[in-house]
Structure formats: C-alpha cells, structure tokens
C-alpha positions as CSV (number, residue, x, y, z in Angstrom):
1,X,40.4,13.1,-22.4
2,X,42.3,13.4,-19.2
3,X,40.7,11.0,-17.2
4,X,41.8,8.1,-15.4
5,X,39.7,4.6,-14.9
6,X,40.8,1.9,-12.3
7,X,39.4,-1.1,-12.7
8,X,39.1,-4.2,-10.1
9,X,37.7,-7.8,-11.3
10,X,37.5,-10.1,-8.4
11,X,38.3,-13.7,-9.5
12,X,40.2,-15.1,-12.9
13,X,37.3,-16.2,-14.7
14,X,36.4,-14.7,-17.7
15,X,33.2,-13.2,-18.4
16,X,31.6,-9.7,-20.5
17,X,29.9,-7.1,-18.5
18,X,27.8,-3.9,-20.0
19,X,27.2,-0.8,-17.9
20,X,25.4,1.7,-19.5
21,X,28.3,4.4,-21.5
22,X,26.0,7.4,-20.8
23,X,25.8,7.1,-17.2
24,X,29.4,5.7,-16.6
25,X,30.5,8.4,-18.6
26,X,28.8,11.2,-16.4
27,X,30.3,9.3,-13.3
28,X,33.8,9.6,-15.1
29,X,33.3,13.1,-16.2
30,X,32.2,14.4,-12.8
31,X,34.9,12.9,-10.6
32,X,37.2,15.4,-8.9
33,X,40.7,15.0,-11.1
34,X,39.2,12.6,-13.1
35,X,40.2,9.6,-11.5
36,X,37.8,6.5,-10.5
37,X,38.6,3.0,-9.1
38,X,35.9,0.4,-10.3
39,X,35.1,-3.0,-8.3
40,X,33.2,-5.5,-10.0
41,X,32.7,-8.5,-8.1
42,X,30.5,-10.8,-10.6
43,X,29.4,-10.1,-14.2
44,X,25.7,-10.0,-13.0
45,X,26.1,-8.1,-9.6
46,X,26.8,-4.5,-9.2
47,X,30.0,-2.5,-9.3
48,X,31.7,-0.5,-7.4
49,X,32.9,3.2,-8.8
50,X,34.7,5.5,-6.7
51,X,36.6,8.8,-6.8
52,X,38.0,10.8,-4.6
53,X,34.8,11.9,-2.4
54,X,32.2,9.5,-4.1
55,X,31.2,6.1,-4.2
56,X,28.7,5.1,-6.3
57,X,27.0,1.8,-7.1
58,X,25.9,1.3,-11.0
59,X,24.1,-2.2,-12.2
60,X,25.4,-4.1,-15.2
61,X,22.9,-4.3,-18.1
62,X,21.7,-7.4,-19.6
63,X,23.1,-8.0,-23.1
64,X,22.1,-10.7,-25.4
65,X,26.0,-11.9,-26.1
C-alpha cells in the first residue's frame, strides 16, 4: 500500500501492545508520503506516531492476552 511504518520500542523486554487498527490506520493513511516513526516507551503507556508535520499521541488498548 505504499506506506512506510517506523517503529521504536524502548527497552529489550518483551511484551504485546494493541492500538486500535482503525485509528492507526487513519494516522498512517493521512501522513504526508506515507511515512510515520512510532515510539513506544512501555506496553501500557502511550506512543508516539510522527510524520513529517505531525505528532500524534494514541493510547494502547487493553486486551485480555
């Protein structure tokens, strides 16, 4: 699809994190050249997604694992 996703993970643990697809879609879909960087600093905190002009700050979602 021609877009581009960057992602940072501070740390070396290992751990699952859910954002919601339909909104962190839209943020992909609407980035200029359709490049983001994502930061995520801890599996319950918020991340990070920026593009070019943009930065944006999106909550994980709670899953039942």
């Amino acid at each position: 699809d021609g877009h581009k996703i960057e992602v940072s993970v501070a740390g070396k643990a290992k751990a699952k994190i859910a954002f919601d697809p339909v909104k962190f879609r839209d943020l992909v879909s609407q980035a200029p050249e359709g490049n983001v960087v994502m930061k995520v600093g801890s599996p319950s905190g918020p991340a990070t997604v920026k593009d070019k002009d943009t930065l944006h700050v999106i909550m994980p979602m709670f899953i039942q694992w």
